[in-house]
C-alpha positions as CSV (number, residue, x, y, z in Angstrom):
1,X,0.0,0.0,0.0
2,X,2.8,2.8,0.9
3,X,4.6,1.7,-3.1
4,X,0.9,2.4,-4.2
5,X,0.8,6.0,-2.1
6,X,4.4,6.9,-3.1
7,X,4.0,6.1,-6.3
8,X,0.7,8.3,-6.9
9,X,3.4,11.0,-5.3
10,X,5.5,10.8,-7.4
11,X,3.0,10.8,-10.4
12,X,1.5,13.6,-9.3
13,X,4.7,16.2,-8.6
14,X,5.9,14.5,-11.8
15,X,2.7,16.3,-13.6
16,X,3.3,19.4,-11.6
17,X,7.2,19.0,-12.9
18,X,6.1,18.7,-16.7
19,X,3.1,21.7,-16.3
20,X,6.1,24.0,-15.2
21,X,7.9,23.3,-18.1
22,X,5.0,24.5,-19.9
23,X,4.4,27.6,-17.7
24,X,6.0,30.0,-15.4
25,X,4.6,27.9,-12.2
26,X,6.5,25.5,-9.9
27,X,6.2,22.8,-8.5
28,X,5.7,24.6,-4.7
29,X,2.8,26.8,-6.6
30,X,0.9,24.2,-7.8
31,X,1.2,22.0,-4.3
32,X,-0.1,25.6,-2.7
33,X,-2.7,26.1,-5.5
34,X,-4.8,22.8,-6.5
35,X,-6.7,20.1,-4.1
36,X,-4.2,17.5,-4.9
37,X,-3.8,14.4,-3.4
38,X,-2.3,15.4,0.1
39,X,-6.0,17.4,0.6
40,X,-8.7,16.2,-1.6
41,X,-9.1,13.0,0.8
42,X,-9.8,15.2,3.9
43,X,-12.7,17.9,4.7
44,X,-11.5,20.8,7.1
45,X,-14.5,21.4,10.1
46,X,-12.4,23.5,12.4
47,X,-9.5,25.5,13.3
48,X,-8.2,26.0,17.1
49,X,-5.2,28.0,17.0
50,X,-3.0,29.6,19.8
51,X,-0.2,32.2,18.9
52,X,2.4,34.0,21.3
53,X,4.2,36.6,19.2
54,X,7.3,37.7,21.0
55,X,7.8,41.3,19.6
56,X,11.5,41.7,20.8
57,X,12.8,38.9,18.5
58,X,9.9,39.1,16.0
59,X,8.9,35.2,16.3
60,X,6.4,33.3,17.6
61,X,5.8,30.3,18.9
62,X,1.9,28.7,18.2
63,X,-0.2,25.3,18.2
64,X,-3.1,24.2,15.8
65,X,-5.3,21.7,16.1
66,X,-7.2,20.6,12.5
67,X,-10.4,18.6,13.3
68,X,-10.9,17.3,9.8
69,X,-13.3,14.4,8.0
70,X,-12.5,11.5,6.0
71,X,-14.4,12.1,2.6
72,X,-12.3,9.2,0.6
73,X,-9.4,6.7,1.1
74,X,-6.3,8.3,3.0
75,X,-3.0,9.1,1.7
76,X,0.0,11.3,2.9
77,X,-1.6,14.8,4.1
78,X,0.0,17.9,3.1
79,X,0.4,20.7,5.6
80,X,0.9,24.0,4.4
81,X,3.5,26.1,6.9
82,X,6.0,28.2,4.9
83,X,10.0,27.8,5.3
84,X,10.2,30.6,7.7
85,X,8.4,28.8,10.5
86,X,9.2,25.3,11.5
87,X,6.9,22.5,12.7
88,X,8.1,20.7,15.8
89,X,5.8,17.9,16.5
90,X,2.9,16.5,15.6
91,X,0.2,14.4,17.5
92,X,-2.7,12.6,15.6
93,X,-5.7,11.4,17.5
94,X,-7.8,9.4,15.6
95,X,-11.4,7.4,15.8
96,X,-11.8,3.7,15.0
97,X,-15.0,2.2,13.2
98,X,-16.8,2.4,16.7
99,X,-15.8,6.3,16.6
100,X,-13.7,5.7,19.9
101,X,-11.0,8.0,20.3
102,X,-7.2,7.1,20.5
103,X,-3.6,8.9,20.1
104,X,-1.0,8.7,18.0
105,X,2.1,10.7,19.2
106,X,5.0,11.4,17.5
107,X,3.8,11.4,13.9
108,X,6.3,11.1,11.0
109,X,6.8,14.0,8.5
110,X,8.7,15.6,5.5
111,X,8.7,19.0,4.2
112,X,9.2,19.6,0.7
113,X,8.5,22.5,-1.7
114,X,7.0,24.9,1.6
115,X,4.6,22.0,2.8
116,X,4.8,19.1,5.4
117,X,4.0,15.3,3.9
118,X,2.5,13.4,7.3
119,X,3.0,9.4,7.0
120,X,-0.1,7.9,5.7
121,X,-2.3,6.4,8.7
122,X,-5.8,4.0,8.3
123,X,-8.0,6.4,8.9
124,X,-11.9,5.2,8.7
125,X,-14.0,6.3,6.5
126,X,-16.4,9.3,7.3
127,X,-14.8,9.2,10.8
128,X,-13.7,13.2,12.5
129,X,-10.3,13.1,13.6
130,X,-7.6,15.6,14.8
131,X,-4.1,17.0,14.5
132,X,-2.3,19.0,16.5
133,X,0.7,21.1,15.1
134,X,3.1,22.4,17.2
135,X,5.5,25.1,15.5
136,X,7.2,28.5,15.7
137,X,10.1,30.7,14.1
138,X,10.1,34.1,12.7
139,X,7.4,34.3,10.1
140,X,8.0,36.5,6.9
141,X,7.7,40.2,8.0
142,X,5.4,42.3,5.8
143,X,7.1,45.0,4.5
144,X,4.2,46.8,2.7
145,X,0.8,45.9,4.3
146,X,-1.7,44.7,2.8
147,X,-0.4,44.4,-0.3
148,X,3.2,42.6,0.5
149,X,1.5,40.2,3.3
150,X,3.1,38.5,6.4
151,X,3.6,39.5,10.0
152,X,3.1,43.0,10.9
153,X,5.3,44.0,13.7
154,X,5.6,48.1,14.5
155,X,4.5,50.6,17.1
156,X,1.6,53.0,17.5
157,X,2.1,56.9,18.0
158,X,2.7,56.2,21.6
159,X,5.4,53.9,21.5
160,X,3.4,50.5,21.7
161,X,3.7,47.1,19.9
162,X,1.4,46.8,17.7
163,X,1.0,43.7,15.8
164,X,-0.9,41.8,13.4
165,X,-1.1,39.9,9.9
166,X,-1.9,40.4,6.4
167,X,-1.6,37.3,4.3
168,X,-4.4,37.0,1.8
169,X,-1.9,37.0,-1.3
170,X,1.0,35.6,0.7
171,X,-1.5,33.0,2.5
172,X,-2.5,32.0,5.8
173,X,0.7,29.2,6.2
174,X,2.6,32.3,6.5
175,X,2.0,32.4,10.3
176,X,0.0,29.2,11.3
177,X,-0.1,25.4,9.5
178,X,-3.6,24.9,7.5
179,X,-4.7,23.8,5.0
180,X,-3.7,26.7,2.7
181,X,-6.3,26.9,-0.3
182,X,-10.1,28.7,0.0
183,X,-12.0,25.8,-1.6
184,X,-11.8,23.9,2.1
185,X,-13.3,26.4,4.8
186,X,-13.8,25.1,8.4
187,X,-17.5,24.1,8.3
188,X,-18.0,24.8,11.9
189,X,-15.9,27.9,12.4
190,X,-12.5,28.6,14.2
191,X,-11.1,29.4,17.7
192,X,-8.2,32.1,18.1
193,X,-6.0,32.4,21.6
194,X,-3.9,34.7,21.9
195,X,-1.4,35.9,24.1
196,X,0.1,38.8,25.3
197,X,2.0,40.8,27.6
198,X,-0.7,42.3,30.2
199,X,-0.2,45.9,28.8
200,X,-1.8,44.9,25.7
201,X,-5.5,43.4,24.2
202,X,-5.6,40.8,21.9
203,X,-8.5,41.1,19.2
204,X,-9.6,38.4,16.9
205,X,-12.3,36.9,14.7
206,X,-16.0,36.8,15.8
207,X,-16.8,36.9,20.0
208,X,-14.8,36.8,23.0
209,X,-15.3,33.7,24.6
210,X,-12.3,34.1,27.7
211,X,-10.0,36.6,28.8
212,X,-8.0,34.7,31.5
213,X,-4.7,35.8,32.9
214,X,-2.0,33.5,32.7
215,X,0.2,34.2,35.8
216,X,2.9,35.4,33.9
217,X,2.7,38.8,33.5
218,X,0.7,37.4,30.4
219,X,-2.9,37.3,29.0
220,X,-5.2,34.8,26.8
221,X,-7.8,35.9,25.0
222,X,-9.5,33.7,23.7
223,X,-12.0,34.4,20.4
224,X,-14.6,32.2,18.3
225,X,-16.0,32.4,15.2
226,X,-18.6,29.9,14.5
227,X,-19.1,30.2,10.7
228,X,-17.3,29.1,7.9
229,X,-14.2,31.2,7.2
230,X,-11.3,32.2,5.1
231,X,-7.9,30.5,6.2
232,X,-6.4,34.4,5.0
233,X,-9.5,36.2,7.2
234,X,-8.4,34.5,10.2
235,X,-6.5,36.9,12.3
236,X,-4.8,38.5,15.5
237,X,-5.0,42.1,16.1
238,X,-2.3,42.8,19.5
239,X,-2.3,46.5,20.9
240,X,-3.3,49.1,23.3
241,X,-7.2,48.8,22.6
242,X,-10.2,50.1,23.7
243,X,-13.9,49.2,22.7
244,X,-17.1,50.9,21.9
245,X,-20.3,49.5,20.3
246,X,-23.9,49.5,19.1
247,X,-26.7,47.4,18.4
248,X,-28.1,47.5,15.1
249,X,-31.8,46.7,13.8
250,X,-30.9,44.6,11.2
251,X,-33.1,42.0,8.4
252,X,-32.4,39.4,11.1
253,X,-32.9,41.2,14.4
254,X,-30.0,42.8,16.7
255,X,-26.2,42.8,14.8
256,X,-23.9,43.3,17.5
257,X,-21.4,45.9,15.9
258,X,-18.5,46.6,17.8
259,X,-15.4,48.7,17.4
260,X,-11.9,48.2,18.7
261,X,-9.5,50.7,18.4
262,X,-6.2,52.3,19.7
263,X,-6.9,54.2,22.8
264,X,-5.8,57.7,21.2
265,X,-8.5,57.1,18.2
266,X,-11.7,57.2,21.0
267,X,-12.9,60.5,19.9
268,X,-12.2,60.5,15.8
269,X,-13.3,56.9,15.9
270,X,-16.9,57.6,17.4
271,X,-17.4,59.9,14.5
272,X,-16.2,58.0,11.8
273,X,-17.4,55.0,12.5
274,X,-20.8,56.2,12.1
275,X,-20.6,55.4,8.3
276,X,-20.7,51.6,9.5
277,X,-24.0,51.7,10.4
278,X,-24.7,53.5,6.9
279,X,-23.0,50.8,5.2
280,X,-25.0,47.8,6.9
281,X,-28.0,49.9,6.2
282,X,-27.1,50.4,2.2
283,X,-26.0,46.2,2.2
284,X,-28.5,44.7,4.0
285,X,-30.6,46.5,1.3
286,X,-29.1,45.6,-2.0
287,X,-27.0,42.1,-0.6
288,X,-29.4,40.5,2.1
289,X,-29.0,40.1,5.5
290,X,-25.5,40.4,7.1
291,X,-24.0,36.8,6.8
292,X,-22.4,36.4,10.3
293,X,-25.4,37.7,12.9
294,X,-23.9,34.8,14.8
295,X,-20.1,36.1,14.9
296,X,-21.4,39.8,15.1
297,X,-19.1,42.5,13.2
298,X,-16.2,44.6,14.1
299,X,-13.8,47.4,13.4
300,X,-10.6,47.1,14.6
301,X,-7.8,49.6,14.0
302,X,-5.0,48.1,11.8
303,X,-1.4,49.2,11.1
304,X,-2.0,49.1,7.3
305,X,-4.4,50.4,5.1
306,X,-7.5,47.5,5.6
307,X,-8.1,44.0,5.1
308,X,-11.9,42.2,5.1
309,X,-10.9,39.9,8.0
310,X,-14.0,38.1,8.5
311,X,-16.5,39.6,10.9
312,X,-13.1,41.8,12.3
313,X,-12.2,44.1,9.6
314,X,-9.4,45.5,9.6
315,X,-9.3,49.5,9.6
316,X,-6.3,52.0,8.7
317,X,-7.8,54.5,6.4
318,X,-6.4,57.2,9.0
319,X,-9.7,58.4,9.7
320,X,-10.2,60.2,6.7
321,X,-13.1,59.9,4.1
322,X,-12.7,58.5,0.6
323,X,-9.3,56.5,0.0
324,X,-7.0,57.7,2.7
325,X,-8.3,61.2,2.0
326,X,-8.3,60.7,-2.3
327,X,-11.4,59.8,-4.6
328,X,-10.6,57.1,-7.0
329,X,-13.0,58.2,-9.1
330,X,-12.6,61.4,-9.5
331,X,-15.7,61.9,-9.2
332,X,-16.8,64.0,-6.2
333,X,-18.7,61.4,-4.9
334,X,-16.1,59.3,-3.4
335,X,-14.8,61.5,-1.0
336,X,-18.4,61.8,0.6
337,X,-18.0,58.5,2.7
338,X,-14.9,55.9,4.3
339,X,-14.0,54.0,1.4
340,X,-12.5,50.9,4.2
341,X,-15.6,50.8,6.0
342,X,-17.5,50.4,3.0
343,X,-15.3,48.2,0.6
344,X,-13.9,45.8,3.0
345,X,-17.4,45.7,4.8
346,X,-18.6,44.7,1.2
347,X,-16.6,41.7,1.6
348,X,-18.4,40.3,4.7
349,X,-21.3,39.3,1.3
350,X,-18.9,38.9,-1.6
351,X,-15.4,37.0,-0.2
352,X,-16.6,36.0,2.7
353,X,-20.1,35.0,2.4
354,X,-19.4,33.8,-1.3
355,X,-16.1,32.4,-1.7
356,X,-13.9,31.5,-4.8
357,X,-12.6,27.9,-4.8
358,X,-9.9,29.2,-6.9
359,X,-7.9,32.8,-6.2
360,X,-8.2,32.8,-10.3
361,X,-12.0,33.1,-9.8
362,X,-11.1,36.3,-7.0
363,X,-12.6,38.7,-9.8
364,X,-15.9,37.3,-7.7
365,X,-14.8,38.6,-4.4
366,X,-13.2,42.1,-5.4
367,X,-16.0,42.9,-8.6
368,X,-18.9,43.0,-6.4
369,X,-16.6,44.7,-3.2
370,X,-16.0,47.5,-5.9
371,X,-19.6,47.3,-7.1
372,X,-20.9,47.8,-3.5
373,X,-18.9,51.1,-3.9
374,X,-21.5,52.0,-6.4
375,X,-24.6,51.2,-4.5
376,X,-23.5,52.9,-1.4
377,X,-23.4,55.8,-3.2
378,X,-26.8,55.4,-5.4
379,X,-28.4,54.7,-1.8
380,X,-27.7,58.0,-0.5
381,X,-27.2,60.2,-3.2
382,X,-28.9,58.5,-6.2
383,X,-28.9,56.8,-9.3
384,X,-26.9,59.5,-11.4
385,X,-23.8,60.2,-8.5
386,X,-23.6,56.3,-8.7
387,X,-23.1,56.3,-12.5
388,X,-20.3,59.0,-12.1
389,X,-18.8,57.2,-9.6
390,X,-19.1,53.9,-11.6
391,X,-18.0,55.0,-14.5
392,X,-15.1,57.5,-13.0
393,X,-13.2,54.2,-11.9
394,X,-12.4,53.4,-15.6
395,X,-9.8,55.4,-15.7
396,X,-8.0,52.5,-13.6
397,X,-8.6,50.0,-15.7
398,X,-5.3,48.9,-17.7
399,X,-6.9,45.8,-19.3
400,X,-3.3,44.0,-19.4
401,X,-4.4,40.9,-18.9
402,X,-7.5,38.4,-18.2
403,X,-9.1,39.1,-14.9
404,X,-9.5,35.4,-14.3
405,X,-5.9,33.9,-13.9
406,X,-4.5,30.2,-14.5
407,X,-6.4,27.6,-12.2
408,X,-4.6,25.3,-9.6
409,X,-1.4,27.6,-9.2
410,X,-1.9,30.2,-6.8
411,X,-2.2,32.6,-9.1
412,X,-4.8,35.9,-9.5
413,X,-5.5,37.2,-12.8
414,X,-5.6,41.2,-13.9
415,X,-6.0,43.5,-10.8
416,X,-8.9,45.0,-13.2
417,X,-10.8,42.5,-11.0
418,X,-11.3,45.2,-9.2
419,X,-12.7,48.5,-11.8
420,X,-13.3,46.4,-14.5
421,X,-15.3,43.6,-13.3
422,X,-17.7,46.4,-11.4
423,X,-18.3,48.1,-14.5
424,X,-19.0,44.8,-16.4
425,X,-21.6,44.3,-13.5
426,X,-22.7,48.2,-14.2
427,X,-23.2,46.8,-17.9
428,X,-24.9,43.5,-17.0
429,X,-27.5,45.7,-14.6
430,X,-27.7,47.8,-17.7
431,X,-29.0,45.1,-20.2
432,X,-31.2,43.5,-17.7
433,X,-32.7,46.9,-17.3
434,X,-35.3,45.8,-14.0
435,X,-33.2,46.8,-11.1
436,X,-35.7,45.1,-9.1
437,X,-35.3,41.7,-10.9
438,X,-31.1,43.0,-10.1
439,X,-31.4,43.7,-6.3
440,X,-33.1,40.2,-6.4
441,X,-30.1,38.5,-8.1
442,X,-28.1,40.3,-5.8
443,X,-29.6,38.9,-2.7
444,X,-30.1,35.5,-4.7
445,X,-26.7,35.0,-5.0
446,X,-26.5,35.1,-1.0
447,X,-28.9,33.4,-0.2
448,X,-28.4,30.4,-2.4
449,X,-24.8,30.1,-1.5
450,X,-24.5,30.9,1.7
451,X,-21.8,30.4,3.6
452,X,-20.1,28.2,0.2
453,X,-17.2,28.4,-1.9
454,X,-18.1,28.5,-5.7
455,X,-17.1,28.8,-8.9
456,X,-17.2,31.6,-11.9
457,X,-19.4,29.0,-13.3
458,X,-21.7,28.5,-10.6
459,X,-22.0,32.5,-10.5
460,X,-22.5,33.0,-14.2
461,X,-24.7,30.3,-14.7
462,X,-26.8,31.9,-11.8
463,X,-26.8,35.4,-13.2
464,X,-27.9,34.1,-16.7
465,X,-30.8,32.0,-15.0
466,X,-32.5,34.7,-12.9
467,X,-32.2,37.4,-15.3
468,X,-33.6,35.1,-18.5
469,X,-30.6,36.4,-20.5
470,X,-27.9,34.5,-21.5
471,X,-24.5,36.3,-20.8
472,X,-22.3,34.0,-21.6
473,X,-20.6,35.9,-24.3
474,X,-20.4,39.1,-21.8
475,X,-18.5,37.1,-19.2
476,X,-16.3,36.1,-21.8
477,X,-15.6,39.3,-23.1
478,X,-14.9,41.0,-20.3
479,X,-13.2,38.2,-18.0
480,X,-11.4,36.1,-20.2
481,X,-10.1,38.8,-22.6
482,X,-8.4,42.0,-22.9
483,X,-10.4,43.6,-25.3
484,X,-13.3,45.8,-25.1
485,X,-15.9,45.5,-27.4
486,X,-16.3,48.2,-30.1
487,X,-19.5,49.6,-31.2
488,X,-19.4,50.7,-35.0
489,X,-22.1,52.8,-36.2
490,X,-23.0,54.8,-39.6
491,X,-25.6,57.3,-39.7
492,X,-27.3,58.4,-42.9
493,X,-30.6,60.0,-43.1
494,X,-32.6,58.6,-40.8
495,X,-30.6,55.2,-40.6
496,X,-28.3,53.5,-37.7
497,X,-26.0,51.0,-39.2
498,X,-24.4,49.4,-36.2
499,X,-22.3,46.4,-35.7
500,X,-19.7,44.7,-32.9
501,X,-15.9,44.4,-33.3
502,X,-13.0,43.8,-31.4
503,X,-15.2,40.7,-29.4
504,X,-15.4,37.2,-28.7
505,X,-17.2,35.2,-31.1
506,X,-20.6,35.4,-31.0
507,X,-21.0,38.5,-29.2
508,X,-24.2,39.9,-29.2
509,X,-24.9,42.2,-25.9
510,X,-28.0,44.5,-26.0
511,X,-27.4,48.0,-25.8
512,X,-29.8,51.6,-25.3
513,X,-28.8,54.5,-27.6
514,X,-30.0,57.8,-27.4
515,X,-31.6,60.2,-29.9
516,X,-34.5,62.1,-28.9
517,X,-35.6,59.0,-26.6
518,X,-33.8,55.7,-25.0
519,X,-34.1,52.8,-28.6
520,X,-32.9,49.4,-27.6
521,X,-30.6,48.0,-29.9
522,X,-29.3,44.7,-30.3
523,X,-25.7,44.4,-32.7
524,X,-23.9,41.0,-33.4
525,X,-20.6,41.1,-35.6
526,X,-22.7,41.5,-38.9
527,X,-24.5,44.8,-39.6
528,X,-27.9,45.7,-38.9
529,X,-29.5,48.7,-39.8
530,X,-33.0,50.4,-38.4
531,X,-34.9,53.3,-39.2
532,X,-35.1,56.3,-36.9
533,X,-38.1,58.2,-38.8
534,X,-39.2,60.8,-37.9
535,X,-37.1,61.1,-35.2
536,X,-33.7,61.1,-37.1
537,X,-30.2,61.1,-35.3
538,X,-30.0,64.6,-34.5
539,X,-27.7,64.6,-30.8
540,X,-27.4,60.5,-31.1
541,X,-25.6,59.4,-29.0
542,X,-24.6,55.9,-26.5
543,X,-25.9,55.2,-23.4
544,X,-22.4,56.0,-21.1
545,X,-22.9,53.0,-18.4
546,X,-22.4,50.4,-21.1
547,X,-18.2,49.7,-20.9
548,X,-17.7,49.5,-24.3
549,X,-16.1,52.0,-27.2
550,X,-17.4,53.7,-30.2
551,X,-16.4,53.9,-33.7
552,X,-18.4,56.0,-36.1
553,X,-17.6,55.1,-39.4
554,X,-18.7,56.5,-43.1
């Protein structure tokens, strides 16, 4: 049986070997990036994690326990720590056909590529079972939060340690062993000690469950999320914190909402903050019901920029409105709220809520977080200060490459994830042209896969299914190309000519022009003329929120 398991090893880094030949991936990316077969044998159901930073040396020393379930025959099981931290033991207790409970100590293991191989044991079928990690070292300091992830170790304005993570690109093996890839969340949630020097507060996901004091000039606290979560969202905020809160009225009764921040930010919080309550208000509108009543939501001051942290988002925006005081946009209309607050706390629906199984599909997480930007606005100051805002962002867009990325490598596509995904959502709510039948896909999409990891698939297929309109084409366009369709037109007399280039095959997208009244118009790649008597084309023009480009030729 172990020739069998070895050899299927060997097989399968062997493919990973020959793919990289082919590509710019390695071997370590693809062991990171697909459910291979150190991970597609075991279901993840919870996380129990202790850390103990030591801020002196900048290392920590942690233990997690993985209470997993057998879903098919067991092989080696790959644990995902990266080379900066080293594991130190492991302990394996198991459960027999009778589900009684026994120990293995001491397990075997090998690293290899930035992940641990664990000797093959007979696990039963369908049984739960755990293993305990225990590890430390000096995990990869961030050096530019969020966006160059790792261990954030610096001091507030009073001369504090203040210390947390940011690993969503870098990954959550970067400071505790997991099972590092979003397709497996914990089904029942995750626990988070951690402990500090008495001086300080420690601040994680979801509620408080224990503060205890150790006895050595040291305190646990202890925090517990009970939904399914992101291995990146899991995290430890350490500082000098205090707390303030509300209760809010919410789709599904009282939302705790609670706010953690360094004691010198009281006051500016308090007013700030208030746009959190305008946020859930706006959401809970468009999206559905918060996702996490049961974990509550928090604020917590940050010492980078923000994060979406499940149910604890992280906040550095400095207190300032828009982008740390700028309007991407350009619009005017950015600048009238706390872009953090409001795009990370998109997240909490779209990222959270919805996960991709793949970070290729995380156009799905950050297109709709953008998009959210939009409908906070339209809430409060309407449909036309939304548009501008909408549309302002294309200015961003560098259309480089695809926005979905290479599957089973750890690998993103385009940042226009961000700008150019929203505004192919501002185009899809544009052809549907019912925004009640698009509030209703909106909240669909949360409501039919709550609390699940899914696929581009799963969301386009979804999107084409409510609305009765296939946009299949669209999401090629826009997702799995650079290009951006071109409208070509010709006007004589009272005749449009009109016609798609620069598109996928088959492209056929419904859009409104404008000439003395909306006309619905519907171009493919061969042209198609109608007549605008009496009307004629005097001031024709093309309706601005479909992302597309114009040609007029002769």
């Amino acid at each position: 049986m172990k020739l069998v398991q070895h050899f299927l090893i060997f097989c399968f880094l062997f493919l990973i070997s020959y793919s990289a030949a082919a590509q710019p991936f390695t071997q370590a990316d693809t062991l990171r990036g697909s459910n291979g077969p150190g991970r597609d044998w075991w279901d993840v159901l919870h996380y129990d994690i202790t850390i103990k930073p030591n801020y002196l040396n900048k290392t920590i020393t942690g233990t997690t326990t993985i209470e997993f379930k057998v879903i098919k025959k067991a092989g080696k099981m790959q644990i995902d720590l990266q080379d900066s931290l080293i594991i130190d033991s492991i302990n394996i207790r198991i459960s027999d056909e009778h589900y009684k409970i026994s120990k293995v100590k001491n397990v075997n293991f090998q690293k290899t590529e930035g992940v641990y191989f664990i000797d093959t044991i007979n696990y039963v079928l369908s049984t739960t079972n755990w293993i305990t990690i225990y590890y430390h070292g000096k995990p990869h300091e961030a050096v530019n939060p969020p966006w160059d992830g790792g261990m954030v170790w610096t001091k507030d304005k009073n001369n504090n340690p203040w210390i947390s993570t940011a690993c969503q690109d870098l990954g959550a093996s970067a400071w505790y062993p997991c099972k590092d890839i979003q397709s497996d969340e914990p089904d029942h949630g995750a626990a988070l000690r951690i402990i500090v020097p008495d001086s300080l507060v420690g601040i994680g996901n979801g509620r408080l469950t224990e503060k205890r004091s150790l006895g050595d000039s040291t305190t646990q606290y202890s925090w517990h999320v009970k939904s399914p979560i992101n291995n990146y969202d899991i995290v430890p905020y350490i500082g000098k914190y205090v707390h303030f809160g509300e209760i809010y009225k919410g789709e599904k009764g009282d939302l705790d909402m609670d706010y953690w921040v360094l004691d010198y930010n009281l006051d500016k919080a308090k007013k700030q903050f208030k746009d959190a309550a305008r946020m859930m208000k706006a959401f809970e509108y468009w999206f559905g019901p918060y996702p996490f009543y049961e974990d509550g939501y928090k604020l917590v001051d940050a010492p980078y920029l923000g994060m979406e942290n499940q149910s604890a988002i992280a906040y550095g925006n400095q207190y300032k409105m828009g982008y740390d005081g700028h309007d991407r946009s350009e619009s005017g209309w950015g600048l009238k709220w706390d872009f953090i607050i409001v795009h990370e706390s998109g997240h909490e629906w779209f990222g959270n809520n919805i996960t991709s199984k793949d970070i290729a599909d995380m156009w799905i997480h950050e297109a709709f977080a953008t998009y959210s930007e939009v409908l906070f606005t339209e809430y409060y100051y309407g449909k036309k200060a939304a548009d501008d805002y909408c549309i302002g962002l294309r200015k961003i867009i560098r259309n480089d490459t695809p926005v979905i990325g290479p599957y089973g490598v750890n690998k993103e596509g385009s940042n226009d994830m961000y700008e150019k995904s929203a505004n192919m959502i501002h185009t899809i709510r544009q052809v549907i042209n019912n925004d009640s039948v698009f509030r209703k896909i909106l909240r669909g999409l949360n409501h039919t896969f709550y609390h699940q990891t899914v696929t581009t698939k799963q969301i386009e297929d979804y999107i084409s299914t409510e609305s009765h309109i296939n946009f299949s084409k669209v999401f090629d366009q826009y997702l799995r190309t650079t290009q951006i369709p071109v409208l070509e037109y010709k006007i004589k007399d009272y005749t449009l000519s009109y016609r798609w280039t620069n598109c996928v095959k088959g492209f056929n997208m419904p859009i409104t022009v404008n000439c003395k009244g909306t006309w619905p118009i519907k171009p493919t790649e061969q042209w198609k003329t109608i007549s605008m008597y009496p009307e004629g084309t005097v001031n024709f023009s093309i309706d601005r929120n479909f992302y597309i480009k114009t040609k007029k030729v002769e």
